[in-house]
C-alpha positions as CSV (number, residue, x, y, z in Angstrom):
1,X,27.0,11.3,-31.0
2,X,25.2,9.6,-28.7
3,X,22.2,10.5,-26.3
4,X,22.1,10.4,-23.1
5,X,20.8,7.4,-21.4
6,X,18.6,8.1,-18.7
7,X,17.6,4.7,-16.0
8,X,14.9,4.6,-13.8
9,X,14.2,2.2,-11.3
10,X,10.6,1.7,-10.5
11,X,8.0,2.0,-12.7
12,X,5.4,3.3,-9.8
13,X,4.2,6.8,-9.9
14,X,7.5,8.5,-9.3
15,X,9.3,6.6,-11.9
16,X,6.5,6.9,-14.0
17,X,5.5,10.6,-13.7
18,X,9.6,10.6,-14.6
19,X,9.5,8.8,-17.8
20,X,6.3,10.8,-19.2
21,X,8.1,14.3,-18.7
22,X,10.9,12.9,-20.9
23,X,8.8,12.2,-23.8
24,X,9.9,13.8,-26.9
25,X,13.3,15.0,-25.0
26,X,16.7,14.4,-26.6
27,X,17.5,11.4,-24.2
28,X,17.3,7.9,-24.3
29,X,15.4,5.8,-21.8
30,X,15.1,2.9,-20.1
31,X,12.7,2.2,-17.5
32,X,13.7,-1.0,-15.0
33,X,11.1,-3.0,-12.6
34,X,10.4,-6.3,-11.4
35,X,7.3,-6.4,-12.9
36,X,5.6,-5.7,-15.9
37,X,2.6,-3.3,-14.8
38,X,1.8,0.3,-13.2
39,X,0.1,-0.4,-9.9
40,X,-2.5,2.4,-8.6
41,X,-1.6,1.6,-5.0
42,X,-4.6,3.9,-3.4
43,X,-7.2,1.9,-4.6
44,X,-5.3,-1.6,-4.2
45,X,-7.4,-2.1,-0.7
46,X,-10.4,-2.4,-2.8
47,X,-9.1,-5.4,-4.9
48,X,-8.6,-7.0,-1.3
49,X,-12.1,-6.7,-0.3
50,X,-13.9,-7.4,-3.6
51,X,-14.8,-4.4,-5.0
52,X,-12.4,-4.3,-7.9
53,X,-10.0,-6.3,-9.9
54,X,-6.5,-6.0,-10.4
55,X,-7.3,-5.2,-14.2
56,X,-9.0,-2.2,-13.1
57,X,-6.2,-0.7,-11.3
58,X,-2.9,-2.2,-13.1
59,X,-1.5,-1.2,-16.4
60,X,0.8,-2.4,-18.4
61,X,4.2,-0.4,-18.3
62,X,5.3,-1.0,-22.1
63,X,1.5,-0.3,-23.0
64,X,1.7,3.2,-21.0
65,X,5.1,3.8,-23.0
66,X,4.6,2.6,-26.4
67,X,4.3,6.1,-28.1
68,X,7.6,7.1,-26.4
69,X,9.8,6.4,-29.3
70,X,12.9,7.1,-26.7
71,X,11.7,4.8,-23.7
72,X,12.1,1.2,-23.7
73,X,11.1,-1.2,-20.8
74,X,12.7,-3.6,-19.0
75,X,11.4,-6.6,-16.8
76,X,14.7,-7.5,-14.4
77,X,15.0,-7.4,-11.0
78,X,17.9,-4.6,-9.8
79,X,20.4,-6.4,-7.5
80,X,23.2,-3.1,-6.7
81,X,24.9,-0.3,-8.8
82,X,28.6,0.5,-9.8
83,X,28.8,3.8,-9.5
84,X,32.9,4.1,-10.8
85,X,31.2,2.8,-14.3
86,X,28.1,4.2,-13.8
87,X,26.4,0.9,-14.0
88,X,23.4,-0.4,-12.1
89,X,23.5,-4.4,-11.7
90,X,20.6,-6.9,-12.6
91,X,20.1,-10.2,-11.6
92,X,21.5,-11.1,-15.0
93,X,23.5,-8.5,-16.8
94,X,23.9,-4.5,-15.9
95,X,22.6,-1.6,-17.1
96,X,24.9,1.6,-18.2
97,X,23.4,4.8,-17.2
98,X,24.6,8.9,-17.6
99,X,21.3,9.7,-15.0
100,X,20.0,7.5,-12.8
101,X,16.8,8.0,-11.4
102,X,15.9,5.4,-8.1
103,X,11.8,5.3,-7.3
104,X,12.1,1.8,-6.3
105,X,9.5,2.6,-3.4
106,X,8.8,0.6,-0.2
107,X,7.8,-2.7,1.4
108,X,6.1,-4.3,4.0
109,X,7.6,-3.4,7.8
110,X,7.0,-6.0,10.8
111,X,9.4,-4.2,12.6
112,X,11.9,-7.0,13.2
113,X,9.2,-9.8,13.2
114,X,9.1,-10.8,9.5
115,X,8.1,-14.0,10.1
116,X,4.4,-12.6,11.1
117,X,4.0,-12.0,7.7
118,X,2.7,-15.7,6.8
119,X,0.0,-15.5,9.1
120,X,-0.6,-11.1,8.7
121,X,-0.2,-10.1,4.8
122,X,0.4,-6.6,4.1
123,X,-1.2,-4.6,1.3
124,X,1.7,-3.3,-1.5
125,X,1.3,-6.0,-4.4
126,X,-1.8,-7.5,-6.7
127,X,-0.6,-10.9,-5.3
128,X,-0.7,-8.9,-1.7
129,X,-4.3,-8.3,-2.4
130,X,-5.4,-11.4,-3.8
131,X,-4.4,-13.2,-1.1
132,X,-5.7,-11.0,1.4
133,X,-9.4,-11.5,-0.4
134,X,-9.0,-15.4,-0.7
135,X,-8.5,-15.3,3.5
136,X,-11.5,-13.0,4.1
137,X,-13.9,-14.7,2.1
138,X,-12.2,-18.1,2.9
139,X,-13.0,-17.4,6.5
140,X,-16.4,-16.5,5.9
141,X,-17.0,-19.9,4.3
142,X,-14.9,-21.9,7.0
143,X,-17.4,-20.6,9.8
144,X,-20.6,-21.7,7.2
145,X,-19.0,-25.3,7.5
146,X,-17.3,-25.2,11.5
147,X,-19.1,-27.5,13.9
148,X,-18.1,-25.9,16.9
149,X,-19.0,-22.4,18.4
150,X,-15.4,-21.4,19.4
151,X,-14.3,-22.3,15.9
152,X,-16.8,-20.1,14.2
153,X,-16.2,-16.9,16.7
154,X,-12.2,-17.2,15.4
155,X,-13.1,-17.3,12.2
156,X,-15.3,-14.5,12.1
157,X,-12.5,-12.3,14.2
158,X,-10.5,-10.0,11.8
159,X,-8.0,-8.0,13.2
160,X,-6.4,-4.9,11.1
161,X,-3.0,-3.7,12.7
162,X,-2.7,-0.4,11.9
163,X,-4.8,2.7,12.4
164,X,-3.6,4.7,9.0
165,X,-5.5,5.7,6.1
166,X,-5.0,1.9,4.8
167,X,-6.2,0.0,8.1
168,X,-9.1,2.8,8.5
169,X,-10.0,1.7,4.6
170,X,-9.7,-1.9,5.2
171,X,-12.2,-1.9,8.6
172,X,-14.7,-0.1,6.6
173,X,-14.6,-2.4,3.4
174,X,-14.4,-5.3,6.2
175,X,-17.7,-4.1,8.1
176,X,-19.4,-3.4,4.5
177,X,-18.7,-7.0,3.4
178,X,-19.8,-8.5,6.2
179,X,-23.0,-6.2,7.2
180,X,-23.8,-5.4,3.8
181,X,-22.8,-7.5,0.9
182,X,-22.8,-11.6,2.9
183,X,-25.8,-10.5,4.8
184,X,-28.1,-13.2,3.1
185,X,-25.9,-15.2,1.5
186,X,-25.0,-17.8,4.2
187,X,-27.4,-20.0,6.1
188,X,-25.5,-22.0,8.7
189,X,-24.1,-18.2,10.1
190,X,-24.5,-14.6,10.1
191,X,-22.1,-12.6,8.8
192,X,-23.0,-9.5,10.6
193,X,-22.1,-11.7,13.8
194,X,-18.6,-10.9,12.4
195,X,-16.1,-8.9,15.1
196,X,-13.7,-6.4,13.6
197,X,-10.7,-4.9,15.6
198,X,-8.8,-2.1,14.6
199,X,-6.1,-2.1,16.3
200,X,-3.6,1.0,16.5
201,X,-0.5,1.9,18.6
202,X,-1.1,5.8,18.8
203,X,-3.9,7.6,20.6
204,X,-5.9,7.6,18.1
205,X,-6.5,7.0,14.0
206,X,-5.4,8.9,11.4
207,X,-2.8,10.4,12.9
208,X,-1.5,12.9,10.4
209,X,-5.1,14.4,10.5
210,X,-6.7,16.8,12.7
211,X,-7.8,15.3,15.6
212,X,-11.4,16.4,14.8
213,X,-11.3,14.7,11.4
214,X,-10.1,11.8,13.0
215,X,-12.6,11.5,15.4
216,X,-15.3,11.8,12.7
217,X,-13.5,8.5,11.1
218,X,-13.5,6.8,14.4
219,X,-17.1,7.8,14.9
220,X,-17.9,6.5,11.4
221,X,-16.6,3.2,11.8
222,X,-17.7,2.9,15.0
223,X,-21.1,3.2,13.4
224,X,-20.5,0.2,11.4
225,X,-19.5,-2.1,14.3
226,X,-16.0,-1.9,14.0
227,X,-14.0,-2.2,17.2
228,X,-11.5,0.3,17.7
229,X,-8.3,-0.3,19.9
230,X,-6.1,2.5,20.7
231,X,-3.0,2.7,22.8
232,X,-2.1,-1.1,21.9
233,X,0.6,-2.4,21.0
234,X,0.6,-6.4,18.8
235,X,3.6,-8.6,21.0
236,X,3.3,-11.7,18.6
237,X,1.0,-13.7,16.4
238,X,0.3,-16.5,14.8
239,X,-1.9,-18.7,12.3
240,X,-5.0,-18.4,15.2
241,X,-4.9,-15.1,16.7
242,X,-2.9,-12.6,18.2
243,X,-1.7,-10.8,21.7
244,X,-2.2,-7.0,22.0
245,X,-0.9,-5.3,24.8
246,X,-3.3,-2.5,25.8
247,X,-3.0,-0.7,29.5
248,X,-0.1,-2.4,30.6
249,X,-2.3,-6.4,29.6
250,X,-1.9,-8.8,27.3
251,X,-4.7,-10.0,26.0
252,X,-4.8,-13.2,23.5
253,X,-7.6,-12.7,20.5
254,X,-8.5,-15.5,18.5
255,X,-8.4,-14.8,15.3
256,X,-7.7,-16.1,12.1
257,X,-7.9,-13.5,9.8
258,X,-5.2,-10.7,10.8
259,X,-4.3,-8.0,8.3
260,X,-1.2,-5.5,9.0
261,X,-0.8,-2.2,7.9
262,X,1.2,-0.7,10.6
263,X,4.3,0.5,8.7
264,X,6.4,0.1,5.3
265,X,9.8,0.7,5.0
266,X,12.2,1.7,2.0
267,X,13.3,-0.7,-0.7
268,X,16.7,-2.5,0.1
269,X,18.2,-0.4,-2.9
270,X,18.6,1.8,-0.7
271,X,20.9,0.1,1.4
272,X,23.0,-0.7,-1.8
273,X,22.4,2.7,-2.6
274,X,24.4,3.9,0.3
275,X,26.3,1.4,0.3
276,X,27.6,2.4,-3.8
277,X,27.9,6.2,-3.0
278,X,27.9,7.1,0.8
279,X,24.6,8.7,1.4
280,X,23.3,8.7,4.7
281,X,19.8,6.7,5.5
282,X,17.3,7.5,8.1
283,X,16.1,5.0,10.4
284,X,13.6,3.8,8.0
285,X,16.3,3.2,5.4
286,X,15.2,5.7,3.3
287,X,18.2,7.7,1.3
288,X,18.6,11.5,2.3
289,X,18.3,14.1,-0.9
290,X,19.4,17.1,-1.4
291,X,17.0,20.1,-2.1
292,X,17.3,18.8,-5.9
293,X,16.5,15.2,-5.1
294,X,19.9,13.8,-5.7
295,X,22.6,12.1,-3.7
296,X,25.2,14.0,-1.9
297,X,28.8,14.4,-4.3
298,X,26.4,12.5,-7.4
299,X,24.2,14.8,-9.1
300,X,23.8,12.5,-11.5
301,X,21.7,10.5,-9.1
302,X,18.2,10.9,-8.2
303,X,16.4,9.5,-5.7
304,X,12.0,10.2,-5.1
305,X,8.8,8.7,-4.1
306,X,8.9,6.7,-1.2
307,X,12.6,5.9,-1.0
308,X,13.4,9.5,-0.8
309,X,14.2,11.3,3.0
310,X,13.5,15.2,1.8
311,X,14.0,17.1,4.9
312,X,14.5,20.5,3.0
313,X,10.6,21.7,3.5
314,X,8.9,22.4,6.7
315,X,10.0,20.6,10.2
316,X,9.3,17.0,9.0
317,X,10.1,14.8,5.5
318,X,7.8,14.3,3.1
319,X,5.1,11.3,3.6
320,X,5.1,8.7,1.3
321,X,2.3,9.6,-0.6
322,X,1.4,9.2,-4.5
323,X,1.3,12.9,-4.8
324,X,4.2,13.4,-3.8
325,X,6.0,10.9,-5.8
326,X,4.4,12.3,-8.8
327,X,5.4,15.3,-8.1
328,X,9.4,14.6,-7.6
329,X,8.4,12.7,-10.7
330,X,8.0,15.4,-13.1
331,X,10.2,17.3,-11.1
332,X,13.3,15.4,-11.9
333,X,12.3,14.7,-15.6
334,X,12.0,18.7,-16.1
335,X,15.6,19.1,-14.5
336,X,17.1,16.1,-16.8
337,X,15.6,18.1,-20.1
338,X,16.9,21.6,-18.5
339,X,20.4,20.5,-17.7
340,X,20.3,19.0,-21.3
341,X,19.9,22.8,-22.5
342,X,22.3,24.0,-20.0
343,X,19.7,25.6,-17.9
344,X,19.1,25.3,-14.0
345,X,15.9,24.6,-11.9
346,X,15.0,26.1,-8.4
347,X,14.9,23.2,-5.5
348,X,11.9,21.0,-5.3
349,X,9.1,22.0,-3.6
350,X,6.1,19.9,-3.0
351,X,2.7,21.8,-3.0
352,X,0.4,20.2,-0.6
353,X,-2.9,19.0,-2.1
354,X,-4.4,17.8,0.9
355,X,-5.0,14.5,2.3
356,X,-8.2,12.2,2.0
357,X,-8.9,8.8,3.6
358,X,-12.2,7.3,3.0
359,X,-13.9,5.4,6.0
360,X,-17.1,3.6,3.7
361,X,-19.1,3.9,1.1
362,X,-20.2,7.4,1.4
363,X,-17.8,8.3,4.2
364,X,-14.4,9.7,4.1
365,X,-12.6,12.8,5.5
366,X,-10.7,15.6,3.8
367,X,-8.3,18.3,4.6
368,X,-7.7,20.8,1.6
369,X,-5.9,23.8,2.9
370,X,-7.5,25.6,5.9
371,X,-10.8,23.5,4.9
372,X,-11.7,20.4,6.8
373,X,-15.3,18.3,6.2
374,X,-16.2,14.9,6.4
375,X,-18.7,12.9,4.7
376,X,-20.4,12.2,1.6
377,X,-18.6,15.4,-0.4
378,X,-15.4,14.2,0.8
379,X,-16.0,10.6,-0.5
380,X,-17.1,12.1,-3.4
381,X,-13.9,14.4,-3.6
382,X,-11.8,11.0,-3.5
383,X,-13.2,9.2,-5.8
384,X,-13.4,12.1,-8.0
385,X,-9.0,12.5,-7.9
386,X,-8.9,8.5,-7.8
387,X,-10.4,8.7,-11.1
388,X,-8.3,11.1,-12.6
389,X,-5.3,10.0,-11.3
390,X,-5.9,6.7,-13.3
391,X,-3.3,5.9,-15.8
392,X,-6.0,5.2,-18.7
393,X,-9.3,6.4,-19.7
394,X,-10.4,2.4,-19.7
395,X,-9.3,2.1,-16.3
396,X,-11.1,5.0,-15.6
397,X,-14.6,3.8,-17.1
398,X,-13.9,0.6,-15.5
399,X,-13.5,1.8,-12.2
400,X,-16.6,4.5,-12.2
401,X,-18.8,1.7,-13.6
402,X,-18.0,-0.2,-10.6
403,X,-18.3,2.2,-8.2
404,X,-21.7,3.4,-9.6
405,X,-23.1,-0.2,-9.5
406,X,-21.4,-1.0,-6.3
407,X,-23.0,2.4,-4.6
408,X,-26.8,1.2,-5.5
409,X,-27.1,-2.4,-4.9
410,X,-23.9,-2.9,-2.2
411,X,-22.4,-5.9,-4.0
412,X,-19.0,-6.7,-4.8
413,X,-18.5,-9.1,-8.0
414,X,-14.6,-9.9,-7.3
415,X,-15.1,-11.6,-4.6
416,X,-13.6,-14.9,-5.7
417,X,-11.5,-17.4,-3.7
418,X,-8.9,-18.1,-6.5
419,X,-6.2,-20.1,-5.0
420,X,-7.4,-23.3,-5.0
421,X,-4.5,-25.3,-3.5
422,X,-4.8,-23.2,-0.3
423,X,-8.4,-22.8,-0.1
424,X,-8.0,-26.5,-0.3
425,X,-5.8,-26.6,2.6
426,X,-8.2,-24.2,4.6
427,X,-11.0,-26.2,4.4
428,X,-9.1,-29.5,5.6
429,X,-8.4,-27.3,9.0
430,X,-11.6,-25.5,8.8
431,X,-13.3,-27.7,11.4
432,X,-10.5,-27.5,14.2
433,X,-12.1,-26.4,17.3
434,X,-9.9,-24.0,18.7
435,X,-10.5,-23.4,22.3
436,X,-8.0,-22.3,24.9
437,X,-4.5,-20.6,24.9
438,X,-2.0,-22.6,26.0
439,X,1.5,-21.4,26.6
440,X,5.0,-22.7,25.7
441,X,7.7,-21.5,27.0
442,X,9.3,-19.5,24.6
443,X,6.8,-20.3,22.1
444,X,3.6,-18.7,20.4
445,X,0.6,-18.9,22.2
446,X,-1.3,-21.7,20.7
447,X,-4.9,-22.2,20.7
448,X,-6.2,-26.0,20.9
């Protein structure tokens, strides 16, 4: 007789957490993503600003799984599903499944402006952060070299778009590298010189905090230098700076560093999720659950982590946060192994763990049930869980070790420029003066 086959899509925390409670249970499974590695996706912001590398946060999926005799992985990219044959289509062949388990996650959101992408990367992938350290540090070495004063000023302008945990984490990473770690290791500029925006849409940061805890992070980057810009809204950008709309102005910035982490939406499989079996979306195009985490009329579908719209606890979904993928996680893997013994499981329920967003080195802020503090025990509070929450105890070691030297003598060893056909490209330009907007109809603002 043969054993169930149990899919997931996704080999992130959800899908992973998934895969781990099904160890040892009479099942077969097979684990699908794009890519061959576990991401830890909280700490990925540090790999952009030099801190870490990507070996210290990413593991190998079939490495993670290679004592679970009943998993196998596999590297393919999933294109739609066949729900009449219970199939889910790859790129190049399909998949049979008897439980399908989606944690395909989210991407990047310009909010119908993806073409700002080329000029304002967003933070999800290794190859995200790479390419978000080669600009920094590329711009810190195209000011060294720039012969005019308007040229260097753009260069050392970074705007962060965004004023979440992740653009609150980038400004104060930013404002260390360029107080901090560059201080003396330039001698045609100053890095401190540097001018960091962080520029938000709300009222203010953070804002699924407390508004005192946000303040506090305000207050803390506003201690490093970084400019804070709330109530603004980015109209358009380009490769030399951007236009915010604050208090009913535009006003142009030149920049030529610009980071965005203003919003993510859902994986497209969940379009063709919808599309396959009729589940409604939200307007982020995340697929709405039932209290058990699958799809309406196919309880033999699951969907969690970021792709998932749970509206079945409190007055508002559930954020996309690693916790709570981890959670829906091991939920769903319990229910698979209890239905196999004919037994049921209550609803999900996420248990609330608290939230932490650090500011700096030293700095962050923390809500953990009715208790609220800021500072160094909070920072210390989030790097304790970030260790933990590491996949493997060499990834753990390799992190603390980093963190431990990195918190005495303020330097950051990854930060390497390692693309050398672009870096090439950036220093051909490096040395174009820009100097005033000029507008075309209908065009971006350009600076010349």
């Amino acid at each position: 007789m043969n054993k169930e086959h149990v899919v997931i899509i996704g080999g992130g925390f959800g899908g992973l957490y998934a895969a781990r409670r099904l160890k040892n249970a009479p099942v077969d499974v097979t684990l699908i993503d794009r890519r061959n590695h576990h991401l830890f996706q909280p700490l990925l912001y540090q790999v952009a600003t030099g801190e870490l590398s990507p070996a210290d946060i990413a593991s190998p999926l079939r490495h993670l799984l290679k004592d679970q005799a009943n998993t196998r992985v596999l590297m393919a990219e999933v294109t739609g599903f066949d729900t009449a044959n219970r199939q889910v289509i790859l790129r190049n062949g399909t998949v049979r499944y008897d439980t399908l388990i989606v944690a395909a996650g989210a991407g990047n959101h310009y909010f119908g402006n993806d073409h700002w992408g080329q000029w304002a990367p967003s933070l999800k992938t290794v190859e995200d952060a790479t390419e978000i350290r080669r600009r920094i540090i590329a711009a810190f070495e195209a000011a060294e070299v720039a012969s005019d004063p308007d040229a260097v000023r753009s260069w050392l302008t970074f705007v962060i778009v965004g004023g979440g945990p992740t653009g609150v984490e980038m400004a104060g990473a930013l404002a260390e590298i360029a107080r901090e770690t560059l201080r003396h290791a330039f001698r045609n500029i100053n890095p401190s010189d540097a001018r960091i925006l962080l520029v938000q849409s709300g009222d203010r940061l953070l804002p699924t905090y407390s508004p005192e805890l946000a303040a506090k992070a305000a207050a803390a980057l506003e201690k490093r230098q970084v400019e804070i810009v709330t109530g603004a809204r980015v109209t358009d950008l380009g490769p030399q700076g951007v236009i915010v709309s604050h208090a009913g102005q535009d006003e142009a910035i030149a920049a030529r560093t610009v980071l965005w982490t203003a919003g993510v939406k859902a994986s497209p499989l969940g379009e063709a999720l919808a599309e396959a079996t009729g589940a409604p979306l939200d307007r982020g195009g995340r697929v709405m659950v039932e209290p058990d985490l699958t799809l309406p009329g196919h309880p033999e579908i699951f969907v969690i982590g970021d792709l998932a719209h749970f509206a079945h606890q409190g007055d508002k979904p559930l954020p996309g946060v690693a916790q709570v993928a981890i959670q829906q996680g091991q939920y769903v893997g319990e229910l698979v192994k209890r239905r196999q013994r004919g037994q049921q499981m209550p609803a999900f329920h996420y248990r609330d763990k608290g939230n932490i967003a650090v500011v700096a080195r030293g700095a962050a802020v923390a809500e953990v049930g009715r208790f609220r503090f800021a500072g160094l025990l909070a920072w210390q509070l989030w790097a304790y869980i970030h260790l933990v929450h590491q996949m493997e105890l060499e990834n753990r070691l390799l992190v603390l070790v980093q963190w431990v030297w990195n918190f005495f003598t303020r330097s950051r060893s990854a930060l390497l420029i390692t693309n050398r056909q672009e870096s090439a490209q950036t220093s051909a330009t490096m040395d174009a003066a820009p100097g005033r907007w000029v507008y075309d109809t209908g065009l971006w603002p350009r600076l010349e």
